[in-house]
C-alpha positions in Angstrom: 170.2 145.2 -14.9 166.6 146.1 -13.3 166.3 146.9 -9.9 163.2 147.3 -7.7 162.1 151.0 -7.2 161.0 149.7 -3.7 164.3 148.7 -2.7 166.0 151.3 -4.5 163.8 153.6 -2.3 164.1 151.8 1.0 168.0 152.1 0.1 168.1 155.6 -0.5 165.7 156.4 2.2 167.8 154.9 5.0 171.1 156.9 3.0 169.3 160.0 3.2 168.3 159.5 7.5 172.6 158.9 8.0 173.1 161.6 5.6 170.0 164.2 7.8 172.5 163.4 10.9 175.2 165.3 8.6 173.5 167.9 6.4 170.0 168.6 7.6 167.2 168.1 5.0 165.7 164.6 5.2 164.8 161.6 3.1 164.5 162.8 -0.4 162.6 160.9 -2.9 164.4 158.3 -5.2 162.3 159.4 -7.9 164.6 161.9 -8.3 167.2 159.7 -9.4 165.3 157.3 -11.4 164.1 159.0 -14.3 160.8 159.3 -16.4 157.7 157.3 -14.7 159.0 156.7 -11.0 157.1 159.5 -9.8 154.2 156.7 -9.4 156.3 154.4 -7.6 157.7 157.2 -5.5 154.6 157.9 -4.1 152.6 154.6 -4.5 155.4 151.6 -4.0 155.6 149.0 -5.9 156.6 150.1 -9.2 159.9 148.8 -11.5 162.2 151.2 -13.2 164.6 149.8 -15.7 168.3 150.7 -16.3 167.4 153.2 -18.6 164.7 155.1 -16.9 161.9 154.0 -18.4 158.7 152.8 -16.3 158.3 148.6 -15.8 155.2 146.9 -15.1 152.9 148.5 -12.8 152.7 147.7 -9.2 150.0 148.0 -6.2 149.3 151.8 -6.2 152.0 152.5 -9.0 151.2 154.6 -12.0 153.2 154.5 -15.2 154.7 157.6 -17.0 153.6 160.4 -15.7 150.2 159.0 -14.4 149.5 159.9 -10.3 149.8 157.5 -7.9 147.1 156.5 -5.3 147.5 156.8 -1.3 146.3 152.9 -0.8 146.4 150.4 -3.8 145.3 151.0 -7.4 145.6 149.7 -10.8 147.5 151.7 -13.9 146.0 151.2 -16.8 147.2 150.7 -20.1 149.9 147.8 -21.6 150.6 144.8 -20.0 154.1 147.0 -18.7 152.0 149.9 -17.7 154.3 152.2 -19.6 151.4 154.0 -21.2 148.7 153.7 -19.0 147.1 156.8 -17.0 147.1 157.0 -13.2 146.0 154.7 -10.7 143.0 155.1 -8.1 143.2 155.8 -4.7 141.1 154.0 -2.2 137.4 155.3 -2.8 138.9 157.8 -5.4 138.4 157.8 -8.9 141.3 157.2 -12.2 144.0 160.3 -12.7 143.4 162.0 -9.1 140.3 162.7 -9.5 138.0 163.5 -6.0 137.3 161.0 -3.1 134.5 158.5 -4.1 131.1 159.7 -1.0 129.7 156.6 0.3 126.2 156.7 1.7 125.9 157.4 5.3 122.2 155.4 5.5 120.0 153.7 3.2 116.5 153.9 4.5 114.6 155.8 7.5 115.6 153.1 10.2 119.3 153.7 9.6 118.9 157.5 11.0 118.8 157.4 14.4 115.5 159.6 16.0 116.1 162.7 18.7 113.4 163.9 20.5 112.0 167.0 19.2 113.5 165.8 15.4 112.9 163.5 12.8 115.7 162.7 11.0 115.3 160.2 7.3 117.6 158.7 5.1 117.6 161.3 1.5 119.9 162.5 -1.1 122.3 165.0 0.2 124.8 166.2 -2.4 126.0 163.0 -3.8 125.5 160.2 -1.3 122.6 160.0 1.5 122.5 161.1 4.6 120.3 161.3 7.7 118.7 164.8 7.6 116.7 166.5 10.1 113.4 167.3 9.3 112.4 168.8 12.5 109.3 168.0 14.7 106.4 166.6 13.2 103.1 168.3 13.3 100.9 165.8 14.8 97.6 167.4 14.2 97.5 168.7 10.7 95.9 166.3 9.0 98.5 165.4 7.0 101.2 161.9 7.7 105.0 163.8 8.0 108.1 161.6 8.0 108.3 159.8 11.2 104.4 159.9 11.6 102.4 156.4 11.0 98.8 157.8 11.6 97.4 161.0 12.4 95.0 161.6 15.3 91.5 160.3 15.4 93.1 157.4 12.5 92.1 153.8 13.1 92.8 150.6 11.7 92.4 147.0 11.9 93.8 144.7 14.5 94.5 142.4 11.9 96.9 144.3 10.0 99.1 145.1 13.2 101.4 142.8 15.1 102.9 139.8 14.3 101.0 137.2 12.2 98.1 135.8 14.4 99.2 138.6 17.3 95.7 139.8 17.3 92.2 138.4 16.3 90.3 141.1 15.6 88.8 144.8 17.2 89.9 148.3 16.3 93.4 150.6 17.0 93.6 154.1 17.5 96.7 156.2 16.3 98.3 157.3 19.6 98.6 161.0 20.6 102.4 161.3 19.4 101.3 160.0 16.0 104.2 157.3 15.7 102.0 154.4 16.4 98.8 152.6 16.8 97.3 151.9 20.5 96.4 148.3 20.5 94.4 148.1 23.9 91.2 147.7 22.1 92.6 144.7 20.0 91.7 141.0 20.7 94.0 138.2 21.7 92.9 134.6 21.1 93.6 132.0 23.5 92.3 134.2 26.4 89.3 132.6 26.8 87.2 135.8 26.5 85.0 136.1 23.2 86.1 139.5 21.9 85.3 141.7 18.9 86.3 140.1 15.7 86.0 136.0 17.5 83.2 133.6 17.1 84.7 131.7 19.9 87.4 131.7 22.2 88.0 128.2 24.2 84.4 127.7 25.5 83.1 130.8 25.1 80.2 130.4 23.7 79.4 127.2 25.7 79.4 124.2 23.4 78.3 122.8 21.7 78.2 124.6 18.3 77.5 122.6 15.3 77.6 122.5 11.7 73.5 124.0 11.8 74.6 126.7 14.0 77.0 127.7 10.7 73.7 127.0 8.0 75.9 124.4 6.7 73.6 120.8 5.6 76.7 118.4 5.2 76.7 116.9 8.8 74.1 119.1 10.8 75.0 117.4 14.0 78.6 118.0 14.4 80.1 119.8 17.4 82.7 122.5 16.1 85.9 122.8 17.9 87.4 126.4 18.5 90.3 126.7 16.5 93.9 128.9 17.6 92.7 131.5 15.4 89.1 131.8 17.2 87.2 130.7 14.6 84.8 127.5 14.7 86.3 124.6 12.7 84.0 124.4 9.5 86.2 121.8 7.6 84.2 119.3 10.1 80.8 120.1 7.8 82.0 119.6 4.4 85.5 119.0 3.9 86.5 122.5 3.5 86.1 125.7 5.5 82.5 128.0 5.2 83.9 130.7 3.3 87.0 129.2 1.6 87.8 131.0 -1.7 88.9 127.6 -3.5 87.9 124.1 -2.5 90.1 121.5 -4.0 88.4 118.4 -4.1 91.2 116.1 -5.2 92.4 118.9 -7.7 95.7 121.1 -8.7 96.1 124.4 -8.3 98.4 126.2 -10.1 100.1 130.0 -9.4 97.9 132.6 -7.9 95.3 130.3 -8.2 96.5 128.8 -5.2 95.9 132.0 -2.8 93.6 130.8 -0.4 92.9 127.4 -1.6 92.0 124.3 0.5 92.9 121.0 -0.1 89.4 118.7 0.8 90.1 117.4 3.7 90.2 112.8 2.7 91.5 114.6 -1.1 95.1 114.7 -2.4 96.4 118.2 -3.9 98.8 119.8 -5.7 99.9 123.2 -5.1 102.2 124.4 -8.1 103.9 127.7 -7.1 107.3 126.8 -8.7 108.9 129.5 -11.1 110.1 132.6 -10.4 109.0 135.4 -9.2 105.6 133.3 -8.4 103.8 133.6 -5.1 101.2 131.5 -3.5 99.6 132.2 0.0 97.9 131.2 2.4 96.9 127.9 1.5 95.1 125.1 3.2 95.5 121.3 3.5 92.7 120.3 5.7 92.5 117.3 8.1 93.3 113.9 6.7 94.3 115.4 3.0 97.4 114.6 1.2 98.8 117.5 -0.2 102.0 118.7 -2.0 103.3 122.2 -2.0 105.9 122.9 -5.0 108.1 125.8 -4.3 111.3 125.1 -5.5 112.7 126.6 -8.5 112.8 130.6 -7.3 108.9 129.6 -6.1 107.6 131.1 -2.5 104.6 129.6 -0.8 103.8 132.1 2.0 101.3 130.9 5.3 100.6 127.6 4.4 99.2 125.4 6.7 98.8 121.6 7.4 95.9 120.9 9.7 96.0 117.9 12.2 96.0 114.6 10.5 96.9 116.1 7.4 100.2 115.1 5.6 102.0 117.8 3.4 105.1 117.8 1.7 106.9 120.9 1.0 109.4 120.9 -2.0 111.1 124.7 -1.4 114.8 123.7 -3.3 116.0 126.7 -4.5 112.8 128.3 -3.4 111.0 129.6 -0.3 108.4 128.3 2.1 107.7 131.2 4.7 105.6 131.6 7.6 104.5 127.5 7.2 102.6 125.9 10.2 102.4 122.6 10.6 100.0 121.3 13.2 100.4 119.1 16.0 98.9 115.4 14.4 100.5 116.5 10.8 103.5 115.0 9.1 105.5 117.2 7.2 108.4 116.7 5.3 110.7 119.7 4.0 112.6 119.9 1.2 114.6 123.0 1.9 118.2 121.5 0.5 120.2 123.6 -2.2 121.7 127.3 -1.9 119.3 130.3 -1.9 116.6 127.8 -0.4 114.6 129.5 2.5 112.1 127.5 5.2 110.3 129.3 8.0 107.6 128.9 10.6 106.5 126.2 12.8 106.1 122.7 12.8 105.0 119.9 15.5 106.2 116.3 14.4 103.3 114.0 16.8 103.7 110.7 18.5 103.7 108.0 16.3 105.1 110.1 12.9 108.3 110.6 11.0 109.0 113.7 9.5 112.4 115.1 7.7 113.9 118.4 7.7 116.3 118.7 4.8 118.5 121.7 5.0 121.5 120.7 3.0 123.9 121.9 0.1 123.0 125.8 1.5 119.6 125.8 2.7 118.8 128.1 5.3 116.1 126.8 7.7 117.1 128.3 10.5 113.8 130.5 11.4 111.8 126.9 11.5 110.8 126.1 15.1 110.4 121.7 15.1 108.7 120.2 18.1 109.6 116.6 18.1 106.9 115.4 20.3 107.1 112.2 22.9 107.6 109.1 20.5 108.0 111.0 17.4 111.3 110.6 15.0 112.7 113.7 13.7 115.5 113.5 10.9 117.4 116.8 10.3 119.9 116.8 7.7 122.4 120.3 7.2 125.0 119.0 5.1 127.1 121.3 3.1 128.7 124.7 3.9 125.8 127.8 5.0 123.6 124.5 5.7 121.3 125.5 9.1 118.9 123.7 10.4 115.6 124.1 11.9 115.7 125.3 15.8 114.6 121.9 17.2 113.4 121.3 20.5 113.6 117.1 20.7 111.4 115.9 24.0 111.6 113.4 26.0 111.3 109.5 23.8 111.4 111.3 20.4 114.2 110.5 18.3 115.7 113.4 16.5 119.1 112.5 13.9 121.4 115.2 12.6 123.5 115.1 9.9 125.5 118.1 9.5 128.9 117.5 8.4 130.3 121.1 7.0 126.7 122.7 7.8 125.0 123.9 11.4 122.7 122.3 13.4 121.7 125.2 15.1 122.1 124.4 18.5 119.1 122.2 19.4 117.2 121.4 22.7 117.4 118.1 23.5 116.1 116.0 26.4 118.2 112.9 27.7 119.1 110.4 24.7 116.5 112.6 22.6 119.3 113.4 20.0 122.0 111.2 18.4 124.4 111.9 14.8 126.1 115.1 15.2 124.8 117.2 17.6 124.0 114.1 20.4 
């Protein structure tokens, strides 16, 4: 006949407490009583001990035959019985007793948090990481310290500071406390105030400018519109900006030779960045082109954009379309559907146009801003469990559908009888 060690314990546990009333002492152990290999289960729980004393199978923090138990849960190993195996592991501990696993206290620099007077970053310290205090940096020695970005009298430019499009040119200075850059003497587009690093800003300089004004011949006459980024429109002269890098003229592109590139505008394009560990950015499909972005397959395209009047679809299945702007006047259609799939940026659907959002099976789109516009149609479909669409905001006489059964619609703003399907 077996019996459990843990009932056998409970049993003469609560025999011991009546007995402490009598004879003062305590609960003793029934390990004492059950022979060879209970020690384990004695200390661990769990554990079976046969008629004759010898260990049964293993249990949750058991250890067979002389092995040492662990304080929360464990495995013995050894035979199927756990008669021969060696001790379990305690929670964060290591096989046979052995010392406490360290976890790490931080992983990078961000993780410490910063005193004044100290700079604290994330390092090796015996055998896990932990914030450690450097002390104050020196700010003027010439020399970057942790928690310095710059030293004094540094600069840099605009462009590489801020969020994407932030600034539009000029110079920074590294502040006094050498942990930053001072951005007063960047430019901001959109102010209407030509600045360093513009060639326009609104109508500043007073139109018009034309395709002359740029030395271009194709279309001498045109008037150049300022664009959000404060640059005069060149795709007006020839089909593709002054100083693009790579002007598709109903042509492929393929990898990195797609960094850059510009789709014609009037052309159709294909931009192959499919595969992974392959990156395109920065391309282009200019006003009134057709083109088609393939990202899917472990593939990123990274700042793409689709001008006004352009139409672009974006195949990112099991890929990743970052940092995508899609211009009022533009259709785009997203393929974003399938686990591990990744869409981000903005997009304006116009009046008149349809454009889909498919987020399903696992796609994440939930860093892609949609403006459905005033008589545009929006479909959003999130399907599937970790589904999330795009953060829509459906105006007034658009029609925006959801479909998100098991997935996440992601809360969208809608204006009256704007939205109908799941999220109305």
């Amino acid at each position: 006949m077996r019996r459990s060690s843990a009932f056998a314990g409970g049993a003469s546990c609560l025999l011991g407490l009546v007995l402490s009333i009598v004879v003062p002492g305590g609960c003793s152990s029934s390990a004492d009583d059950a022979g060879p290999g209970a020690a384990g289960a004695a200390s661990g729980g769990g554990g079976r001990v046969d008629s004759a004393g010898s260990a049964g199978s293993a249990g949750k923090g058991d250890a067979a035959t002389g092995g040492s138990s662990a304080a929360i849960g464990g495995d013995a190993s050894g035979g199927d019985d756990g008669v021969s195996g060696g001790g379990s592991r305690a929670q964060g501990g290591t096989a046979g007793g052995g010392p406490p696993r360290v976890s790490d206290k931080c992983e990078t620099d961000s993780d410490c948090r910063q005193v004044t007077g100290s700079c604290f970053v994330c390092e090796a310290a015996g055998a896990a990481k932990d914030c450690i205090d450097k002390g104050a940096p020196s700010c003027d020695n010439g020399a970057l310290e942790p928690c310095e970005v710059c030293e004094l009298g540094d600069s840099k430019s605009c462009l590489e500071l801020g969020l994407p499009g932030e600034f539009s040119g000029g110079s920074a200075r590294c502040l006094a406390t050498c942990d930053g850059w001072d951005t007063s003497g960047c430019s901001v587009c959109g102010n209407g105030e030509r600045e360093a690093g513009e060639a326009c800003d609104g109508t500043d300089p007073p139109p018009p400018h034309t395709c002359a004004d740029e030395d271009l011949v194709d279309n001498p006459d045109v008037a150049l519109p300022c664009t959000s980024a404060c640059r005069f429109d060149t795709t007006l002269c020839g089909g593709c900006s002054k100083d693009a890098a790579n002007c598709l003229d109903d042509s492929d592109c393929a990898a990195e030779d797609c960094n850059d590139a510009e789709c014609k505008s009037g052309t159709t394009c294909e931009l192959d960045c499919s595969g992974t560990s392959t990156l395109c950015h920065n391309a282009h499909c200019n006003h009134g082109a057709s083109c088609h972005f393939v990202c899917n397959d472990e593939g990123s395209c990274a700042g793409a954009v689709c001008d006004s009047g352009a139409s672009c679809e974006l195949d990112c299945a099991g890929g990743s379309c970052e940092d995508v702007t899609c211009r009022t006047g533009a259709v785009c259609d997203f393929a974003c559907d399938g686990e591990g799939s990744q869409c981000s940026g903005a997009a304006s659907c116009g009046s008149g146009k349809t454009c889909t959002f498919d987020c399903s099976d696992g796609g994440d789109c939930h860093a892609l801003a949609v403006q459905c516009l005033s008589g545009s149609t929006c479909h959003f479909l999130c399907g599937g469990a970790g589904s999330v669409c795009p953060k829509a905001d459906c105006q007034s006489e658009s029609d925006c559908t959801f479909a998100c059964p098991g997935g996440d619609c992601n809360e969208p703003t809608c204006a009256e009888g704007a939205c109908s399907g799941d999220e109305p």
